[in-house]
GUTOR-126235 format. One record per residue (C-alpha): residue number from 1; residue in three letters; x negated, y, z negated. Coordinates in Angstrom, 2 decimals. Example, Ala and Ser with C-alpha at 12.3 -4.5 7.8 and 13.67 -1.06 7.14 Angstrom:
BEGIN
1,Ala,-12.30,-4.50,-7.80
2,Ser,-13.67,-1.06,-7.14
This chain:
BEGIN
1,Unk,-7.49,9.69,13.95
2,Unk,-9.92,7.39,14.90
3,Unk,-10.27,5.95,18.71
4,Unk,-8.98,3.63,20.26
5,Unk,-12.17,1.09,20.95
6,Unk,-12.52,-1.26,24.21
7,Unk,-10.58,-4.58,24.59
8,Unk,-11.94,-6.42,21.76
9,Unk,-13.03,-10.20,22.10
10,Unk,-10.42,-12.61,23.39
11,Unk,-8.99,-15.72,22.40
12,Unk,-9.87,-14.72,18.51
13,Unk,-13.27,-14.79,18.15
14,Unk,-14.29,-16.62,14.62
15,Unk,-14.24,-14.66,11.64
16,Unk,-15.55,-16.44,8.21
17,Unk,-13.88,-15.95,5.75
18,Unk,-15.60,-17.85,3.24
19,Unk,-18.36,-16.41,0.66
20,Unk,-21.18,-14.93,2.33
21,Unk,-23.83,-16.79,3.62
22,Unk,-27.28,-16.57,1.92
23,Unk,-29.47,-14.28,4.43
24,Unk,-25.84,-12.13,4.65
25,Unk,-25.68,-11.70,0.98
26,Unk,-29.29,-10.75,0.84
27,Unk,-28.93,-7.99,3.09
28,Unk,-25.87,-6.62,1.68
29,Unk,-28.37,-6.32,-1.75
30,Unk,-30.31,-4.52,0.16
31,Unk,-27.38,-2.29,1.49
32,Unk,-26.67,-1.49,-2.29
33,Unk,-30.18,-0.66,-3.81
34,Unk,-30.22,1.68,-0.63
35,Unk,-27.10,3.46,-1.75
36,Unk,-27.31,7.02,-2.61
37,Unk,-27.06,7.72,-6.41
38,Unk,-23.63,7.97,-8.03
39,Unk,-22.03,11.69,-8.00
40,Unk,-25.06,13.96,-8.85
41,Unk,-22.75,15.51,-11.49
42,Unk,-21.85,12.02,-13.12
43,Unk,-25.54,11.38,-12.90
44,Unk,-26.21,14.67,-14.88
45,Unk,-24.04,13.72,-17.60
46,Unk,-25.14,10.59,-17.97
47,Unk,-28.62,11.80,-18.45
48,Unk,-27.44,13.36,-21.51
49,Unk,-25.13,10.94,-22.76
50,Unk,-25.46,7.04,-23.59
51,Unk,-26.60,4.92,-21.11
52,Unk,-23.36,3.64,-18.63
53,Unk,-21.09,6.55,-20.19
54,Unk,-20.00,6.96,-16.54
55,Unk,-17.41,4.69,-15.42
56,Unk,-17.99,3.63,-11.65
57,Unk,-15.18,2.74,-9.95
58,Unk,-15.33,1.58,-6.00
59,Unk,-12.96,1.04,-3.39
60,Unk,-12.59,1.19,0.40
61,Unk,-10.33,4.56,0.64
62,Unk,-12.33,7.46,2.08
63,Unk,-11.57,10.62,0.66
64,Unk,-10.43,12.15,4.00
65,Unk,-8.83,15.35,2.91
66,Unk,-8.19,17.35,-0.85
67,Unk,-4.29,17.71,0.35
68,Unk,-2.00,15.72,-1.39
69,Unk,-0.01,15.02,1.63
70,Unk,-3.20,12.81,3.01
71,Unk,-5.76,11.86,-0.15
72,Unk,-3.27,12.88,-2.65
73,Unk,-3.20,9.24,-3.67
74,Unk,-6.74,8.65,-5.00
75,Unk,-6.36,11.88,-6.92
76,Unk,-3.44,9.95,-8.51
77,Unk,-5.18,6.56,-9.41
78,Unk,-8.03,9.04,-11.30
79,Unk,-5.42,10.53,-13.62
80,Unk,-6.66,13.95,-12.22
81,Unk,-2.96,14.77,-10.93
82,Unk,0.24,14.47,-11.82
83,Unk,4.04,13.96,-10.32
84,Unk,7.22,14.90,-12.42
85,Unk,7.91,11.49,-12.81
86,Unk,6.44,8.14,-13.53
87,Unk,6.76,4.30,-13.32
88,Unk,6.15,1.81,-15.44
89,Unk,5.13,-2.01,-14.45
90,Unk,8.25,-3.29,-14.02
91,Unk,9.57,-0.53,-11.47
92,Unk,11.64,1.79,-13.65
93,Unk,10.92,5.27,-14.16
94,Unk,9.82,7.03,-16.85
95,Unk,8.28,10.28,-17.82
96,Unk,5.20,12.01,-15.85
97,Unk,4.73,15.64,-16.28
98,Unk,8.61,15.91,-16.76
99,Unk,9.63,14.54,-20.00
100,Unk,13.04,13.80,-19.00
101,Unk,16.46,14.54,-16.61
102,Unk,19.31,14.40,-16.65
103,Unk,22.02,14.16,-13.21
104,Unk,25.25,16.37,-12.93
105,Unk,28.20,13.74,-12.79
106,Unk,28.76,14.18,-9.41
107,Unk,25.16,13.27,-8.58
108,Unk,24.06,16.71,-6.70
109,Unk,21.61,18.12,-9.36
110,Unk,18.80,16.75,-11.05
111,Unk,17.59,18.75,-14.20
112,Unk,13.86,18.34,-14.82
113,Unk,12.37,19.39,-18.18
114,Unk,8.28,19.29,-18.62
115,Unk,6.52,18.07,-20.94
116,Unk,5.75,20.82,-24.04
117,Unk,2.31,22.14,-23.71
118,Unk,0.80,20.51,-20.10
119,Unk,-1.42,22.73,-18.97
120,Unk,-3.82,22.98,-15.48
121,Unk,-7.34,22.07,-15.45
122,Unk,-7.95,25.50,-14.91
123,Unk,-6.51,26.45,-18.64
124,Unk,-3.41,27.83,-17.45
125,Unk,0.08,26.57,-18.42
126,Unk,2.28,24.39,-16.01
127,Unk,5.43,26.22,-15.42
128,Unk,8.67,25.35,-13.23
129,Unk,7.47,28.03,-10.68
130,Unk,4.38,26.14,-10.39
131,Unk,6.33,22.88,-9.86
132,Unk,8.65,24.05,-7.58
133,Unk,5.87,25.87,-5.66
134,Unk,4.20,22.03,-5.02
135,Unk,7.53,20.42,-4.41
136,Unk,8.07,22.76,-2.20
137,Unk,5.09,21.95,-0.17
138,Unk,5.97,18.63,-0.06
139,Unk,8.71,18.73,1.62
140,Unk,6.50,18.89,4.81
141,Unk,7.25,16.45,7.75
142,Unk,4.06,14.33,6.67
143,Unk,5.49,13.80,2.95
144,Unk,8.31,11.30,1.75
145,Unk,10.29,14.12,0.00
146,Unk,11.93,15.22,3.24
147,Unk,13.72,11.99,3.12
148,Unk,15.61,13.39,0.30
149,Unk,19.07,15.71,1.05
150,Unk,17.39,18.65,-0.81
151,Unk,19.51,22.13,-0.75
152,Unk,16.89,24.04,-2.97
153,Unk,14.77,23.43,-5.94
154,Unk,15.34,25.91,-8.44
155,Unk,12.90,26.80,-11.87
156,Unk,15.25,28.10,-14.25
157,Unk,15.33,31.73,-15.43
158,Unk,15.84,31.46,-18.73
159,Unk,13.18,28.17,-19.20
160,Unk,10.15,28.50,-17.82
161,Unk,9.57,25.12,-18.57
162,Unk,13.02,23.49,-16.69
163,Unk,13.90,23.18,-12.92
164,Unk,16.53,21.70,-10.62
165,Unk,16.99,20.17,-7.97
166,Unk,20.02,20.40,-5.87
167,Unk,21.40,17.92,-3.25
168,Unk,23.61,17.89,-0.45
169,Unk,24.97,14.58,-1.37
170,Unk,24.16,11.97,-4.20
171,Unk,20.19,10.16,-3.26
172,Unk,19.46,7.59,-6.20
173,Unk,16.21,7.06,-5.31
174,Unk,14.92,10.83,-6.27
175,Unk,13.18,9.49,-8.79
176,Unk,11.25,7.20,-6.85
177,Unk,10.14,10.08,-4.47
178,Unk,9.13,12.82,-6.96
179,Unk,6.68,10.11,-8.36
180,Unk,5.10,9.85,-5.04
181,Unk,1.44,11.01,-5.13
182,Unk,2.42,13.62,-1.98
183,Unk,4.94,15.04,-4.43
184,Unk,1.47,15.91,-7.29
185,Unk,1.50,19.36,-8.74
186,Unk,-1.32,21.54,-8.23
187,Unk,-2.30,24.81,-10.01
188,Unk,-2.32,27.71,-8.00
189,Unk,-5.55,28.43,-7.75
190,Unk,-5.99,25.03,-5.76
191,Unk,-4.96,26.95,-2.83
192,Unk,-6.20,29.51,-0.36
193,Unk,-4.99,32.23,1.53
194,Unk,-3.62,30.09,4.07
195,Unk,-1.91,27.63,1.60
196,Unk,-5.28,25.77,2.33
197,Unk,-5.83,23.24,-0.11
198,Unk,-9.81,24.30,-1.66
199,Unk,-9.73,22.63,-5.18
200,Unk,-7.69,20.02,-6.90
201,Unk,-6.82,21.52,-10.35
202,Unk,-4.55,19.19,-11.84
203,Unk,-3.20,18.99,-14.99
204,Unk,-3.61,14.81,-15.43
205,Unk,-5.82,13.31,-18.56
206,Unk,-9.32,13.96,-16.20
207,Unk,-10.49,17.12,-14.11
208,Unk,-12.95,16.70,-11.15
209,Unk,-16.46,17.82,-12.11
210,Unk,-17.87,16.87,-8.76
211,Unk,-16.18,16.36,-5.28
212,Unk,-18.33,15.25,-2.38
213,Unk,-15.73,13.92,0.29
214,Unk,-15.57,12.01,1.82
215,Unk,-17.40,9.48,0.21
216,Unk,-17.09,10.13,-4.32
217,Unk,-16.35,12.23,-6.80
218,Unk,-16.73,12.58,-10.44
219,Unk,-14.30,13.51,-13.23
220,Unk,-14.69,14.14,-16.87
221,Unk,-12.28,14.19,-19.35
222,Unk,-9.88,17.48,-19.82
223,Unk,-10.42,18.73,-23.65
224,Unk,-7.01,20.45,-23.10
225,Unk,-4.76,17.52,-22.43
226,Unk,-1.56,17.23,-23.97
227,Unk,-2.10,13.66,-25.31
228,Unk,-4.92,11.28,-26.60
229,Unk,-8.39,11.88,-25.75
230,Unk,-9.01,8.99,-23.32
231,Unk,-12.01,6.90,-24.66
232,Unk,-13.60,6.43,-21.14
233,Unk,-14.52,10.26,-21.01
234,Unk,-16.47,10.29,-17.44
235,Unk,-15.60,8.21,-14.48
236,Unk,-17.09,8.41,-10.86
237,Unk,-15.43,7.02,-7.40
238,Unk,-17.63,5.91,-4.57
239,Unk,-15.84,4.49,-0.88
240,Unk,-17.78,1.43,0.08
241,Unk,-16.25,-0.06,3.34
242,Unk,-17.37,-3.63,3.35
243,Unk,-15.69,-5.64,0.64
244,Unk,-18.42,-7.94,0.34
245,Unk,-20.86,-5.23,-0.50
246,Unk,-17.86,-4.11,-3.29
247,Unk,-17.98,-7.34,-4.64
248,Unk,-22.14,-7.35,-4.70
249,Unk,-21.87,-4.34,-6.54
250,Unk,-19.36,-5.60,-9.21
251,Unk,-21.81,-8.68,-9.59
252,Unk,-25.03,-6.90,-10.15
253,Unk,-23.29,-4.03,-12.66
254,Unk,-23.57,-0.88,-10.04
255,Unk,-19.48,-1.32,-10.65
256,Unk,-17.13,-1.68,-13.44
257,Unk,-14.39,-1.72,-11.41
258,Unk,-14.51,-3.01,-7.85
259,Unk,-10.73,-2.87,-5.82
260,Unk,-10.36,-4.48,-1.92
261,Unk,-12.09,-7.77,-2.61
262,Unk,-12.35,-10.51,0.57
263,Unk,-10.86,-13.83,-0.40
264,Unk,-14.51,-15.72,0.09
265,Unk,-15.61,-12.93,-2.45
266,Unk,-12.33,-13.55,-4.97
267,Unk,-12.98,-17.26,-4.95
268,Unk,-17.31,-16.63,-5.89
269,Unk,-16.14,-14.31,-8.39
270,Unk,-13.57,-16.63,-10.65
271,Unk,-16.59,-18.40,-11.28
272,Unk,-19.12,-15.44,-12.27
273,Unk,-20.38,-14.71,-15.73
274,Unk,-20.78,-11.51,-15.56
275,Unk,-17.69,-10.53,-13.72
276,Unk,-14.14,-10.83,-14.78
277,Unk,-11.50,-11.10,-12.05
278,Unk,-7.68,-9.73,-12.39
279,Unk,-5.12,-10.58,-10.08
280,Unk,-1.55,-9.19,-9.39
281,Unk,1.25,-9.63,-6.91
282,Unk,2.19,-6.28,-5.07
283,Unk,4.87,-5.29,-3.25
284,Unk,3.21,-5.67,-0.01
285,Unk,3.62,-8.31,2.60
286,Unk,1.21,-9.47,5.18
287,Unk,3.85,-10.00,9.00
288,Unk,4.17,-10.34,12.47
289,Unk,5.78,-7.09,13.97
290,Unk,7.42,-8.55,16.88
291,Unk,8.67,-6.45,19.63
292,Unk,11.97,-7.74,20.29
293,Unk,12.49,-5.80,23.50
294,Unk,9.66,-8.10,25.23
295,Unk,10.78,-10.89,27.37
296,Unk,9.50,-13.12,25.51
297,Unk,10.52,-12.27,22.26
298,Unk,14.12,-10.70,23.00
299,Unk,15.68,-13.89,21.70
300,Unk,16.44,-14.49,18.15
301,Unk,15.37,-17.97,18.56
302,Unk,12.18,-16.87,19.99
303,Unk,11.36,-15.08,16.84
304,Unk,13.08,-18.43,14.88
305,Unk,10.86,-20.66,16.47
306,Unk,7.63,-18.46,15.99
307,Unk,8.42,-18.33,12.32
308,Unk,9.29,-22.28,12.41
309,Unk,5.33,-22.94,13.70
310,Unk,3.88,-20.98,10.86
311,Unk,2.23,-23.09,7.75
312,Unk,2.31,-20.55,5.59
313,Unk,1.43,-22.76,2.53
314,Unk,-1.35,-23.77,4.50
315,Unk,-2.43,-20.40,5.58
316,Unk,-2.13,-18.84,1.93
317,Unk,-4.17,-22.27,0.39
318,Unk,-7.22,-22.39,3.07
319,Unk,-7.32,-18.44,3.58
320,Unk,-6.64,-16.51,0.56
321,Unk,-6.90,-19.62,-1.25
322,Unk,-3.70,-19.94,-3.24
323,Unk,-0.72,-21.60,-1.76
324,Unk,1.56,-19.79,-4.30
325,Unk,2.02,-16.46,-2.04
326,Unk,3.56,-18.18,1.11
327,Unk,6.08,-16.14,1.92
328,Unk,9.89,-17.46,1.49
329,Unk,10.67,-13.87,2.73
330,Unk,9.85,-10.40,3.57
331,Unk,10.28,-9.06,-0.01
332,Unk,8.14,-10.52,-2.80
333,Unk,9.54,-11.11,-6.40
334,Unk,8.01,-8.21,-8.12
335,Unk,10.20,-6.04,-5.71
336,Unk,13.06,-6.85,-8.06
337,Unk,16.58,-5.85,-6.18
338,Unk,15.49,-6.64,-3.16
339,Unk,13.77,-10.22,-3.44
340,Unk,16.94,-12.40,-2.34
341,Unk,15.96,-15.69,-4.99
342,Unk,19.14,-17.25,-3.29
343,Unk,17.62,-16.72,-0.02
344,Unk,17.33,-19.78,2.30
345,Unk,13.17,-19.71,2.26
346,Unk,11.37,-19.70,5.82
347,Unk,10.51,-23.00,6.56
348,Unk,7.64,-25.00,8.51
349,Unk,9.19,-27.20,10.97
350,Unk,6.92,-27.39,14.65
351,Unk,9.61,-30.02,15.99
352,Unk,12.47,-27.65,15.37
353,Unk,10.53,-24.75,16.65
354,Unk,10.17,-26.91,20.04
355,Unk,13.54,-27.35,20.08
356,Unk,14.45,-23.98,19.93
357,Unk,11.89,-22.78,22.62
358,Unk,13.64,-25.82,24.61
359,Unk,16.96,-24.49,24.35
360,Unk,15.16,-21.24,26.22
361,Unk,14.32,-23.36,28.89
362,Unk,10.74,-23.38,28.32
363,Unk,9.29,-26.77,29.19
364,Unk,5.32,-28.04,28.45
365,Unk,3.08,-29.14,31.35
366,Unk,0.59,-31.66,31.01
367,Unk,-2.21,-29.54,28.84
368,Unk,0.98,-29.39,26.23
369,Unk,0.93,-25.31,27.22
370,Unk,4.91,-24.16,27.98
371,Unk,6.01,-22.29,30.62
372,Unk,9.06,-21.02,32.50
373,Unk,10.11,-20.14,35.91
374,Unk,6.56,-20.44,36.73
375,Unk,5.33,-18.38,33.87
376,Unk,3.72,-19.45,30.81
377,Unk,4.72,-18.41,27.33
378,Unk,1.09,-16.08,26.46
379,Unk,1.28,-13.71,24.39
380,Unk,-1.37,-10.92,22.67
381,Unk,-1.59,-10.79,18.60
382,Unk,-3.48,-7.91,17.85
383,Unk,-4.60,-6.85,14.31
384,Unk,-7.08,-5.34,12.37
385,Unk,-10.52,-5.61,9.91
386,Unk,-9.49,-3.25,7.53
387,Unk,-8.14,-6.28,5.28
388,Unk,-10.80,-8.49,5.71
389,Unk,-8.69,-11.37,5.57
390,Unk,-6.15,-10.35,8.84
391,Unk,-8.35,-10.87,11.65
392,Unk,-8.80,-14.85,9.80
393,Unk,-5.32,-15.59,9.55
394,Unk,-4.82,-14.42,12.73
395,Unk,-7.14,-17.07,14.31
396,Unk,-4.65,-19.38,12.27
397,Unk,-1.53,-18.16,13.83
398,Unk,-3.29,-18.46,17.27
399,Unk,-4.01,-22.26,16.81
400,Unk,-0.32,-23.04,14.66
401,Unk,1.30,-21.20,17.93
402,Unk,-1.26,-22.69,20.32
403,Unk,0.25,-26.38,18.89
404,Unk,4.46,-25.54,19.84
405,Unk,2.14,-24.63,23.49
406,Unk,2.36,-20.61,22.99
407,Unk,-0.87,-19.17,24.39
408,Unk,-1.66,-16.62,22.04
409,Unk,-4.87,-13.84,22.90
410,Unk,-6.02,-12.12,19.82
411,Unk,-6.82,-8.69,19.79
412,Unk,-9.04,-7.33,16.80
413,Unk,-9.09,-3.57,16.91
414,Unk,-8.89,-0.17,14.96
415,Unk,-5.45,-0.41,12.17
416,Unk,-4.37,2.65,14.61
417,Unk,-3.96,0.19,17.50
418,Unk,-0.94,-1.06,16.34
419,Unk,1.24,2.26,16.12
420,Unk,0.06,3.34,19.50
421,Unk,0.97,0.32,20.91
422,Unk,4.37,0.75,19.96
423,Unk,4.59,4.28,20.65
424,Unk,3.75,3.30,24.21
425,Unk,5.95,0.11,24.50
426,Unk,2.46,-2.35,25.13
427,Unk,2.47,-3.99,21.47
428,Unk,3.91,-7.72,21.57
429,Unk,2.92,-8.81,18.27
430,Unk,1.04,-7.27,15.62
431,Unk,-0.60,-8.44,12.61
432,Unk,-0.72,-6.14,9.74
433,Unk,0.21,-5.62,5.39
434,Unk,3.16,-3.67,4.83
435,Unk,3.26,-1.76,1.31
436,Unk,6.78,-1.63,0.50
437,Unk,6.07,0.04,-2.75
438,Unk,4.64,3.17,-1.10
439,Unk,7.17,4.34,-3.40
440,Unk,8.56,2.56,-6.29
441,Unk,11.83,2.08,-4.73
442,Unk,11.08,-0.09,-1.23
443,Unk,14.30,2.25,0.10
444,Unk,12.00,4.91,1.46
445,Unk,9.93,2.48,3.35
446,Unk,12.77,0.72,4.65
447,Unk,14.49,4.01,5.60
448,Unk,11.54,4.50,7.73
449,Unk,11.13,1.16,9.04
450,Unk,14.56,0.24,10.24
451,Unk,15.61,3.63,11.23
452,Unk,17.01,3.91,15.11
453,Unk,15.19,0.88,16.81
454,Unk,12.30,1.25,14.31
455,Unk,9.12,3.07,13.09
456,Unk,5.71,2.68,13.57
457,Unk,4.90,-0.03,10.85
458,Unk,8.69,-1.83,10.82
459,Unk,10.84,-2.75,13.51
460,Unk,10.47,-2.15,17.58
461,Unk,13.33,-1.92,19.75
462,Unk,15.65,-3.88,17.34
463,Unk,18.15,-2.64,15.29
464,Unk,21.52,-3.64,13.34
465,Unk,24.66,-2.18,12.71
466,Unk,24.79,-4.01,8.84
467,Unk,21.51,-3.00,7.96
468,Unk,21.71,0.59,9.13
469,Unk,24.93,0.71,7.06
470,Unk,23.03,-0.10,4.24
471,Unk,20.34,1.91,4.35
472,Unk,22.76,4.72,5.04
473,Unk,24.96,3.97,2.03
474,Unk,22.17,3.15,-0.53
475,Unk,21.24,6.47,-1.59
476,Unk,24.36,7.63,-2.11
477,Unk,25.44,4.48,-4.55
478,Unk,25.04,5.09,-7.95
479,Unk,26.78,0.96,-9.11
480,Unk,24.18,-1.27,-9.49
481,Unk,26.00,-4.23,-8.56
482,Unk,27.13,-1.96,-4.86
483,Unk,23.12,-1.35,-4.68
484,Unk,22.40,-4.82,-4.85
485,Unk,24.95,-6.03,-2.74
486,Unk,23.59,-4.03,-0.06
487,Unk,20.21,-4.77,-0.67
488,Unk,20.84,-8.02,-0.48
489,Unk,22.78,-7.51,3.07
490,Unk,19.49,-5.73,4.38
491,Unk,17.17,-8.80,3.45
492,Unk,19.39,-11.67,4.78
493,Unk,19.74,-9.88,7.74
494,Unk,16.17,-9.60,8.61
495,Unk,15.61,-13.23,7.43
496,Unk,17.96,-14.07,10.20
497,Unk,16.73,-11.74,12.67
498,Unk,12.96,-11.73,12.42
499,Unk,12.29,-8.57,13.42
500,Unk,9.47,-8.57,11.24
501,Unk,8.49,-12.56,10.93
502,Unk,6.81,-12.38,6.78
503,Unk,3.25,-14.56,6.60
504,Unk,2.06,-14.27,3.20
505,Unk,2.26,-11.77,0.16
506,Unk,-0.45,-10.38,-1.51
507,Unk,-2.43,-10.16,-4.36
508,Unk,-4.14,-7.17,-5.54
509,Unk,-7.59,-8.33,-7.34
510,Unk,-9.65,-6.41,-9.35
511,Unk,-13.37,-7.04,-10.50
512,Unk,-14.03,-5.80,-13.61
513,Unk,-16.79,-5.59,-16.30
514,Unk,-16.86,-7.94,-18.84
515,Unk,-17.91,-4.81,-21.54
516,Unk,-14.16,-3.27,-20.27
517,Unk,-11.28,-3.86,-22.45
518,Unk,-8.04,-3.18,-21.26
519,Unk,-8.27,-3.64,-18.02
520,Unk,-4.63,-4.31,-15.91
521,Unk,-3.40,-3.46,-12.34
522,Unk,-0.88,-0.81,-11.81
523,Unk,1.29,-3.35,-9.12
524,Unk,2.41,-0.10,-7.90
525,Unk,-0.69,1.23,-6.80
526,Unk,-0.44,4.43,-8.20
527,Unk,-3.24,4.56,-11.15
528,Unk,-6.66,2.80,-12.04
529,Unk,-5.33,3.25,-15.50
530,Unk,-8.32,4.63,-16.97
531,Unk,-7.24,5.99,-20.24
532,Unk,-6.18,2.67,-21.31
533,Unk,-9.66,1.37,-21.12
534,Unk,-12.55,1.04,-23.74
535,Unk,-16.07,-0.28,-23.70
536,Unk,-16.50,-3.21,-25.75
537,Unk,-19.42,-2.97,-28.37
């Protein structure tokens, strides 16, 4: 956990968020040619093999921990690990290392069979036992399986290769969880005596062949896998924290792929030779967590005429510099279900936003600032550098609030901030991107996020009695047009409430080598897709 660091600067001190200036961009050059070599193990190979056998991949994710349950996910993206079940692009599932299921009628067992002939990178065979051994583990307060009404999970007897899973009640979005990369199945001699993860032998299209946390590691491919023989047959991923540097690195070919790009960087890039750029909408929306417990912020209309001030259009054009992902509403379209099209969208409207903060009783002196019962209307945004382009957009927010005569102090501190301020009731707003495809189906998230008077990432001290009835009888509905129905209650609720006030979408981007072919974004998050790539002659 990292600390908590002093008061940052007040008032939002300027952040560029353009490309980087000349002397910046030469120093950041420098930054790269003194990087250390690529995994000494990639670098081996490639000493015997063609020049550039070694795909390099960077991003900003540190690998903090071999447990699944923490770093599980990068493990995932490299095709070292596996989960029973899979997802394809348009958010259905399909098979992973289970080749199929099937659900009892009444909807309280789920039959997994594996796929014939996976094996662990360690040349043993995958069995149930082994599954049900990692599921198992999952189910540990830190992983989204415990979400799930699980009784037991079972291997089968008779069929090594078959397991079940049996529920206290009907949970639809199983699927969803088990493809989680906290959920990946690990061969048991990953583990130590204490249950200590000490290896990551998977049984996924690549096996590590170096691990040096927690900044790379290399893999190769496994000669045993099931399927194809992937044609990139050694990868290597480095953590680089600034995404300029990332994008440097994609420009001068010490990357072939380069994720977590800053939007000055994405706009230099579209117009690079030797770079080429891919773009994607997630499921993950940049917002305003709002405590609606605060004074301030209690009222509905408070929240109404906050979102009222917002040019989102604006913000989305100047800052990540493409108008297209205002946000209408808290769920993007590729979050299909839960994306309301019908949906009134949030609006822009500073004269009705005064109005509202009017019928509050706030009234503006002469410096245009408002202010009631002898107490102005100042509030602290904090956020976050993590995303490069929060702490920018929230210097917008402070000047499009600043102009309805909100006082707004920004606070730019550690991503951690933000939970510990609402753990200790001192958060008033927060800027921050929420993934609500953690797992395929946004229900987990949600579950999390709207639970009681809220979570750590969704609501604080709000709640309603139609969305927790929702949430509560999702799971358990197995007609689609039910589901959506209730779906649809959860999002117009919150686009009435504002518990969470939506700012923009977002756009994963990906720089890429022009020599790649085959190059796409999982909008899911949950794999670089390396076998489906080949060097170009």
């Amino acid at each position: 956990m990292s600390r908590i660091d002093p008061m940052p600067p007040e008032r939002g001190a300027p952040v560029s968020a353009g490309p980087a200036a000349p002397h910046r961009r030469l120093a950041l050059k420098a930054g790269i040619a003194a990087l250390a070599p690529w995994p000494a193990g990639v670098a081996a190979h490639r000493a015997a093999t063609p020049a550039r056998d070694a795909l390099r991949v960077v991003g900003p994710w540190e690998l903090s921990s071999l447990d699944p349950l923490r770093s599980g996910y990068l493990f995932s993206r490299m095709q070292v690990t596996e989960t029973l079940v899979d997802y394809d692009a348009a958010g259905r599932p399909a098979p992973g290392l289970a080749a199929g299921w099937q659900v009892s009628a009444d909807g309280l067992q789920w039959r997994f069979a594996l796929q014939p002939g996976a094996r662990f990178h360690d040349g043993t065979p995958v069995t149930a036992g082994h599954v049900v051994a990692s599921l198992q583990r999952a189910r540990h307060a830190a992983g989204v399986l415990r979400h799930a009404p699980i009784v037991a999970i079972e291997a089968h007897r008779s069929d090594l290769a078959a397991l079940t899973v049996r529920l206290s009640r009907p949970h639809a979005p199983l699927p969803a969880l088990l493809s989680h990369s906290s959920t990946q199945v690990l061969a048991p001699a990953s583990f130590g005596p204490g249950g200590e993860v000490r290896a990551v032998i998977g049984s996924g299209p690549y096996r590590i062949d170096l691990l040096e946390p927690p900044q790379r590691f290399g893999i190769v491919a496994f000669e045993q896998w099931r399927g194809a023989m992937p044609a990139v047959r050694r990868a290597g991923y480095l953590s680089v924290g600034r995404a300029e540097m990332r994008a440097l690195m994609a420009e001068s070919g010490q990357a072939d792929l380069a994720y977590g790009l800053d939007p000055g960087s994405i706009a230099r890039l579209r117009r690079h030779p030797a770079v080429r750029l891919h773009e994607v909408t997630i499921p993950r929306t940049t917002l305003l967590k709002v405590n609606a417990g605060h004074p301030l912020l209690a009222d509905p209309r408070a929240r109404q005429a906050l979102s009222l001030a917002l040019d989102r259009r604006g913000i989305a054009g100047a800052i990540l510099r493409d108008p297209g992902l205002a946000a209408t509403q808290l769920f993007p379209d590729i979050l299909d279900g839960w994306h309301v099209p019908t949906l009134p969208p949030l609006a822009h409207d500073v004269a009705r936003a005064s109005a509202l903060l009017a019928q509050l009783g706030w009234r503006a002196g002469a410096d245009g600032m408002l202010s009631r019962d002898g107490q102005p209307f100042a509030i602290t945004l904090r956020t976050f550098p993590d995303r490069p382009e929060l702490p920018v957009i929230a210097t917008a927010i402070q000047e499009q609030w600043r102009l309805i005569g909100v006082r707004v102090r920004v606070a730019i501190g550690n991503s951690s901030d933000i939970p510990f301020a609402h753990r200790d009731g001192t958060l008033e707003v927060g800027l921050m991107a929420r993934s609500y495809g953690v797992v395929p189906d946004a229900l987990g998230t949600l579950a999390q996020d709207f639970a009681g008077r809220g979570g750590d990432w969704g609501a604080m001290n709000w709640s309603d009695a139609r969305v927790s009835a929702a949430l509560a009888a999702l799971p358990g509905t197995m007609d689609p047009a039910r589901a959506a129905a209730l779906r649809s209650q959860v999002a117009t609720t919150l686009q009435q409430a504002l518990p969470l006030i939506p700012v923009v979408w977002y756009r994963q981007s990906l720089a890429a080598s022009p020599a790649l072919a085959g190059v796409s974004i999982d909008p899911f998050e949950r794999s670089y897709r390396l076998t489906e790539l080949q060097r170009l002659a």
